[in-house]
C-alpha positions in Angstrom: 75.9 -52.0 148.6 77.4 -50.3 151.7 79.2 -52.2 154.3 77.1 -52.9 157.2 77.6 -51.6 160.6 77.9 -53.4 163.6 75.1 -53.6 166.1 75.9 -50.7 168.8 76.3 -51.7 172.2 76.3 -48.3 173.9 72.7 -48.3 174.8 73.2 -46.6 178.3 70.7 -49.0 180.3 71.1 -47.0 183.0 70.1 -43.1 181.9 66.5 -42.5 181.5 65.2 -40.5 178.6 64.8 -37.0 178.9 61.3 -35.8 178.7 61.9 -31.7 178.6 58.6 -29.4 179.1 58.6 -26.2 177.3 59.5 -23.1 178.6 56.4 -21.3 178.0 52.9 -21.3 180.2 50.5 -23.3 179.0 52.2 -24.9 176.0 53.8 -28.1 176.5 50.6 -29.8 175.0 51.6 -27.7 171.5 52.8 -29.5 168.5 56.3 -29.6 167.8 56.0 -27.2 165.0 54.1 -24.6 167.1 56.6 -24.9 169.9 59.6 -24.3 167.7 57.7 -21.1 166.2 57.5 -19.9 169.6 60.9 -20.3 170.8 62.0 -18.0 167.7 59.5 -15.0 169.4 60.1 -15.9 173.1 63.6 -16.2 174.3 64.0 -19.7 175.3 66.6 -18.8 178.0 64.6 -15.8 180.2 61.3 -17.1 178.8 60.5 -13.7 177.3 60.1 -11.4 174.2 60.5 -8.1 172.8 58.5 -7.7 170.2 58.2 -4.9 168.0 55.3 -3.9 166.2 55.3 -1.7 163.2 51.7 -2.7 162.1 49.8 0.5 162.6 50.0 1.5 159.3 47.4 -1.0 158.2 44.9 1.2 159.3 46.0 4.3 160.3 48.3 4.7 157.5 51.8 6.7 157.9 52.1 7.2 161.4 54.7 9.3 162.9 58.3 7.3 162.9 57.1 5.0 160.0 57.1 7.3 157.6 59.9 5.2 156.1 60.5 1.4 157.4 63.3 1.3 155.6 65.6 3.8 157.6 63.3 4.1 160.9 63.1 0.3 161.5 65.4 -1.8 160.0 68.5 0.5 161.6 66.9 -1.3 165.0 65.1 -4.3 164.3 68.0 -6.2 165.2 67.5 -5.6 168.9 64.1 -7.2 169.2 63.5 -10.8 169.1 60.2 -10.6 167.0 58.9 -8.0 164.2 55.3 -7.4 164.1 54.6 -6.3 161.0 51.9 -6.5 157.8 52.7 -8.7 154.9 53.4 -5.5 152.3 56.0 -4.2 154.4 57.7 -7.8 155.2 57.5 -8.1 151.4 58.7 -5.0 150.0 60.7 -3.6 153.1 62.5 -6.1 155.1 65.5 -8.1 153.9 64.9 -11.9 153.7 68.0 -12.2 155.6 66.5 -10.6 158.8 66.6 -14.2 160.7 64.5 -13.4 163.8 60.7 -14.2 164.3 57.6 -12.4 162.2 54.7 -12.1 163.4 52.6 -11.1 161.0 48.8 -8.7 161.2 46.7 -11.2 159.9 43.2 -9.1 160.2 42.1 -6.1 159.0 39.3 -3.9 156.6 38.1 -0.7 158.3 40.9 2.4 158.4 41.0 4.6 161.3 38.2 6.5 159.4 35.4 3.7 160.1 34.2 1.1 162.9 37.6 -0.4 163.5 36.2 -3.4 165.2 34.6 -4.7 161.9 37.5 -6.3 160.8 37.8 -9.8 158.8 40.7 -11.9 157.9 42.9 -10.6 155.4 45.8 -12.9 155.0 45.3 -16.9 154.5 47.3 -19.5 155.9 49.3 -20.0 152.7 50.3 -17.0 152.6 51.6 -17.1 156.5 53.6 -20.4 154.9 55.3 -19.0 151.8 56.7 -16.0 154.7 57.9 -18.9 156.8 56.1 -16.0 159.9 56.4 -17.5 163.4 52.5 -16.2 164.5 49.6 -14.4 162.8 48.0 -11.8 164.7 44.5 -11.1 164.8 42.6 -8.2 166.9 40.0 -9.2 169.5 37.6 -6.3 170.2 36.0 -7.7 173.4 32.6 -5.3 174.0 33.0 -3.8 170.9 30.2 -3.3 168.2 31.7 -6.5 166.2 32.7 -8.8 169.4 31.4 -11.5 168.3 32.8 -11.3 164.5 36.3 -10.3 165.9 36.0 -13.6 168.1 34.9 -15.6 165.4 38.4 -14.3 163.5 40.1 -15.4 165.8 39.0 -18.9 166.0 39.1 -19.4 162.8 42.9 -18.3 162.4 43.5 -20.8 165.3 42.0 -23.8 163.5 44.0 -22.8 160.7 47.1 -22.5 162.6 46.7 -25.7 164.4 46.4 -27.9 161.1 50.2 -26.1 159.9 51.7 -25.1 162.7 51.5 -21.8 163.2 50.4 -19.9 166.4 48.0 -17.1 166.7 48.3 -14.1 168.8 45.1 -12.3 169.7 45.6 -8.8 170.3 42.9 -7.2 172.9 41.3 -3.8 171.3 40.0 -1.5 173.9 37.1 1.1 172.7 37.0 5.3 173.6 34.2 4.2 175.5 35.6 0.9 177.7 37.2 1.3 181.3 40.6 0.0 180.6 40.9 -2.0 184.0 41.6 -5.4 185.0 38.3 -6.5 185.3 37.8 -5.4 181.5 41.3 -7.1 181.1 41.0 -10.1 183.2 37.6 -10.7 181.1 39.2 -10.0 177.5 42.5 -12.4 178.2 40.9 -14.9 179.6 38.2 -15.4 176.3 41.0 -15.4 174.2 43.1 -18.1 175.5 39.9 -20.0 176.4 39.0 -19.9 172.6 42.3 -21.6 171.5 44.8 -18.3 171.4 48.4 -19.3 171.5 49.3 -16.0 173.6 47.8 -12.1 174.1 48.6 -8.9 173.8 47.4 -6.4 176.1 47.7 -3.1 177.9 48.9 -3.1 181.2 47.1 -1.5 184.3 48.5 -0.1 187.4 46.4 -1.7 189.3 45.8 -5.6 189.4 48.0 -6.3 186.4 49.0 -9.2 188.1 46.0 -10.8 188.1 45.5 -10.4 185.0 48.8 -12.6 184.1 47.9 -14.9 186.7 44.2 -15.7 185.8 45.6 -16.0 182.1 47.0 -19.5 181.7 48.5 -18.7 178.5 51.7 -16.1 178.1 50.7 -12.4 178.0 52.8 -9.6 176.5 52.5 -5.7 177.4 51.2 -3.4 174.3 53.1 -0.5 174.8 50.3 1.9 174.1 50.2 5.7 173.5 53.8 7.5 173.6 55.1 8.2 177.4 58.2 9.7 178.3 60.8 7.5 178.4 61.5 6.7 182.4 57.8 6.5 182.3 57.6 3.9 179.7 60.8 1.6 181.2 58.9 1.7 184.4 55.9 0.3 183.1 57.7 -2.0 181.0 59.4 -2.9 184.6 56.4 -3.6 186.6 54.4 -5.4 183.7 57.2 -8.1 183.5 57.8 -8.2 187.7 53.8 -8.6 187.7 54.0 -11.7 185.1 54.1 -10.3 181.3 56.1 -12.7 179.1 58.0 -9.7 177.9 56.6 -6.4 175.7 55.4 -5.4 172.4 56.0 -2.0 171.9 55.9 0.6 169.2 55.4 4.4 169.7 57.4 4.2 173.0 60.0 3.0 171.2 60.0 3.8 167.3 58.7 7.9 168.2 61.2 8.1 171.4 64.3 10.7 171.0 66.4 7.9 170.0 64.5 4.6 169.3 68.1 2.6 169.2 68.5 3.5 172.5 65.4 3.2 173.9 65.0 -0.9 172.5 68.3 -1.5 173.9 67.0 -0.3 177.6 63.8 -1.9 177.2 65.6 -5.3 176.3 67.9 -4.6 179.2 64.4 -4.9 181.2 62.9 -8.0 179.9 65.7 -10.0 179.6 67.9 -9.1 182.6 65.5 -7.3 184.5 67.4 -4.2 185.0 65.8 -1.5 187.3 63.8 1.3 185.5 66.9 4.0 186.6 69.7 1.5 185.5 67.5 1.3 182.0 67.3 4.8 181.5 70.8 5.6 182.4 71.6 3.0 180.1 69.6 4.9 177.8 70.8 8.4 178.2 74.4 7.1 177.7 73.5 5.5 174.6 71.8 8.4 173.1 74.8 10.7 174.3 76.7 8.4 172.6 75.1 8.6 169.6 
């Protein structure tokens, strides 16, 4: 048997017991689990994320700058805080000893070919477990031909997350035919976090972003959209996270710039430290001269 201690005596009478709240909007209710899977895709210290999402090959197959994962991405992965990525290229692409957060597409089934908002769920919780991911993402095509199915998705996913864990991100899908303003925006966030998602994705708008953050009460994160030059796309980057984004997930602005290593480093420069959009792009032309 092993010796017994004695009875401690340092009991500090006098120090009340911390009782933190988390850092993120609207999830200090969260189970420990879900809160620990967001502080691996949000930085816990500015409260933000870069994210960087490589998914677009599950429907629109090889898009320019993914031709290859393996030397386009992984060279710069390590300057985001969160991969978003499909579970074939996690699997046969990215090292298991990439250490950061996954968040992984968890809907799909039309290609760019079809009605893209008839998509169903095409990766089961189990499968989010055995790849240890820190969200699953699922698209929300709010006023699209399949709203209410893509809703339906994405409550499902976040009944399924709740019971292991795992957060869901719902990712706002704009149609050709939808104004993309923040009345369309404002509408779309808010149904998503009001139906149980864990945080958004959307597309920022120059006018009344902010109230798009504001009237969200859970964290929102900037999609970065179609390719813009890159001052263009550090300014936007800029004023989403001044006007209350969480931080960015970006792809073409990033993976398709002249030099995508520079151009993450800039944008983290942005979302972290809040660097000026003509400090960032400095910072971006030295790094590509550099190169």
């Amino acid at each position: 048997m092993p010796e017994e201690d004695k009875e401690g005596k340092q009991f500090h009478q006098e120090v009340p017991a911390t009782c933190e709240g988390f850092f993120l909007k609207g999830s200090n209710s969260l189970d420990w689990g879900i809160k620990n899977r967001l502080a691996r895709i949000f930085n816990p210290e500015s409260g933000r994320t870069v994210m960087l999402a490589v998914d677009h090959g599950y429907f629109q197959g090889p898009t320019t700058g993914l031709e290859r994962i393996d030397l386009n991405i992984l060279p710069i992965a390590p300057f985001a805080d969160t991969l978003m990525l499909t579970r074939g290229i996690l699997r046969s692409t990215v090292p298991p000893t990439y250490n950061k957060g996954i968040v992984l597409r968890a809907s799909g089934g039309p290609s760019i070919l079809k009605e893209l908002s008839h998509e169903g769920l095409a990766v089961d919780m189990e499968e989010a477990i055995r790849l240890n991911v820190s969200a699953l993402a699922v698209q929300v095509f709010i006023g699209g031909e399949f709203e209410s199915q893509s809703v339906l998705n994405m409550t499902r996913l976040v009944d399924m997350g709740m019971r292991y864990g795992i957060p869901t991100l719902a990712v706002t899908a704009v149609g050709k035919d939808m104004a993309r303003d923040a009345r369309y925006f404002r509408l779309a966030c808010r149904m998503c976090a009001e139906l149980g998602a864990h945080y958004v994705k959307t597309y920022y708008v120059p006018q009344g972003f902010d109230t798009v953050t504001a009237s969200c009460p859970v964290p929102i994160v900037m999609a970065g959209g179609k390719k813009l030059p890159e001052l263009e796309a550090l300014t936007m980057c800029h004023r989403a996270v001044q006007e209350g984004a969480a931080g960015v997930d970006m792809g073409r602005n990033i993976f398709q710039s002249a030099n995508p290593k520079a151009m993450i480093q800039a944008v983290t420069k942005i979302v972290h430290e809040l660097l000026p959009p003509a400090q960032a792009y400095e910072l971006y032309q030295d790094l590509r001269a550099g190169a």
